[in-house]
C-alpha positions in Angstrom: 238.2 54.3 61.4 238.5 57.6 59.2 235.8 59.4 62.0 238.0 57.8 65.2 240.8 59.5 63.8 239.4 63.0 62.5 238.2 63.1 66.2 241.6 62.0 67.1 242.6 65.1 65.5 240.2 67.5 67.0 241.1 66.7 70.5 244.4 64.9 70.4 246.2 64.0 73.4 248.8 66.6 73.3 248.5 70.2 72.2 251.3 69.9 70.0 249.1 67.4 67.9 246.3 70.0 67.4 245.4 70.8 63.8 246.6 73.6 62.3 244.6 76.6 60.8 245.3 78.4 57.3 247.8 81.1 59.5 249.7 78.0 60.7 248.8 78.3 64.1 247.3 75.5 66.3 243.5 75.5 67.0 242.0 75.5 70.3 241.4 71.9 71.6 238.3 70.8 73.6 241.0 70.2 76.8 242.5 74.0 76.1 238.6 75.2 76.5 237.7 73.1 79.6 240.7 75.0 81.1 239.9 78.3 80.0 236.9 78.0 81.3 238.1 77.0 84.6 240.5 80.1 84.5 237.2 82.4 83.7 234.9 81.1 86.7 237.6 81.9 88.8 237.7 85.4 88.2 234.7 87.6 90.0 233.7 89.5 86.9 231.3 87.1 85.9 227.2 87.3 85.7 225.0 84.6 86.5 224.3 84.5 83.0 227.7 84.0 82.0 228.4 81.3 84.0 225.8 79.6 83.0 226.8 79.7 79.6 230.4 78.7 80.8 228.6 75.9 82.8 226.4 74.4 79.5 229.7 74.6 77.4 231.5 73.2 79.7 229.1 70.2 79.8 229.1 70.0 76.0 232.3 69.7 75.8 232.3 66.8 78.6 229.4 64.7 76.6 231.0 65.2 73.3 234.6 64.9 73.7 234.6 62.8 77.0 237.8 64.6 78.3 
């Protein structure tokens, strides 16, 4: 139960449940990633290389945090 809710806490439901870092600001959830990323393949500046890397993270993120 103490795991189920730490994980809870990485990538809660809403932002506003996020944890909160020693400067009192929110930390980036797995969901505020996923959508960065989708904002950064979208732009044309991107290598291959990058998007690949954007691409395995992206997968990580979808195995790990199944969001």
């Amino acid at each position: 139960m103490e795991f189920k809710s730490y994980m809870q806490r990485i990538n809660p439901l809403m932002d506003d449940d996020a944890m909160v870092d020693y400067r009192e600001e929110r930390r980036t959830t797995p969901t505020g990633v996923l959508i960065e990323i989708n904002r950064l393949k979208l732009s044309e500046e991107l290598t291959n290389h990058q998007i690949r890397l954007l691409t395995d993270l992206e997968n990580y993120l979808y195995t790990k945090f199944r969001t």
